[in-house]
C-alpha positions as CSV (number, residue, x, y, z in Angstrom):
1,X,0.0,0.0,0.0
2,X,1.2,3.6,-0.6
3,X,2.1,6.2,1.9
4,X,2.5,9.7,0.5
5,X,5.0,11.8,2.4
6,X,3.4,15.0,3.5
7,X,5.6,17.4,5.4
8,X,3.4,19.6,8.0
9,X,2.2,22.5,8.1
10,X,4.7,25.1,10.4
11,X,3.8,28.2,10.2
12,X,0.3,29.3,8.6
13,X,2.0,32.3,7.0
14,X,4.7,29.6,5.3
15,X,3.5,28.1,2.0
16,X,7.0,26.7,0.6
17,X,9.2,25.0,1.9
18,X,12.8,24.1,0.4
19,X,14.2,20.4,0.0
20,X,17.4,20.8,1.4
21,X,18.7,17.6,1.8
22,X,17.4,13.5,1.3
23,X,18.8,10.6,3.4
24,X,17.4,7.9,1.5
25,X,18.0,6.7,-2.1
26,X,15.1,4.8,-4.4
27,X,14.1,1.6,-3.3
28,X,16.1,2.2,0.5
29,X,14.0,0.6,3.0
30,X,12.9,2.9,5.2
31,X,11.6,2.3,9.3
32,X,9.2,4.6,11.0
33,X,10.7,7.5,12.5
34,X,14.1,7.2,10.6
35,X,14.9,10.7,8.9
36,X,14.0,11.0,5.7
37,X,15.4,14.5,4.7
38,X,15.9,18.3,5.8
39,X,13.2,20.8,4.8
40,X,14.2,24.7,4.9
41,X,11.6,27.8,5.2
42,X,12.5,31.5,5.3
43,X,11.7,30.8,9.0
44,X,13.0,27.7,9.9
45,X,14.9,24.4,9.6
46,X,12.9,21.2,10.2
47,X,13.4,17.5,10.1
48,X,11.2,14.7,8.6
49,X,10.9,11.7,9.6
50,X,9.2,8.6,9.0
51,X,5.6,7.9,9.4
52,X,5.2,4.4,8.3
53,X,7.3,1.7,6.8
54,X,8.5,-0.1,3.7
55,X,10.6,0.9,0.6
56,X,10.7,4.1,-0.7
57,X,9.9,5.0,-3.8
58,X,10.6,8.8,-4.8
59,X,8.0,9.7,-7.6
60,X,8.7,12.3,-10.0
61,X,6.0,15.0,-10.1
62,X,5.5,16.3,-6.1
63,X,1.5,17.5,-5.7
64,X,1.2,20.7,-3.6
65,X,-1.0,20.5,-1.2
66,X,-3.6,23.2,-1.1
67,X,-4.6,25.8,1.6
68,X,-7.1,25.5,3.6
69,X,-9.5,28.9,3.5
């Protein structure tokens, strides 16, 4: 089954976010709470880690998730 990555939400004002690093390579397996990669705002510096696991599979076009108004 497929688990979409979906980084959260920091700062309402903060709609992009900057991939600034990735841990894993295509096909890695991957354990929950293992860091997956560094995400960079104008604000801030986070970590993401791991919500499920199984092998990870990096897909090509990235769907932006939409505001909530």
């Amino acid at each position: 089954m497929t688990q979409y990555i979906h980084a959260p939400m920091i700062n309402v004002n903060e709609e992009d976010a900057t991939l600034v690093e990735w841990f894993k390579q295509p096909d890695d397996m991957i354990h929950v709470g293992e860091l997956l990669c560094v995400l960079e705002t104008t604000k801030s510096t986070f970590e993401l880690n791991a919500e499920a696991s199984g092998y990870f599979h990096p897909r090509a076009n990235m769907h932006r998730r939409q505001k909530a108004t």
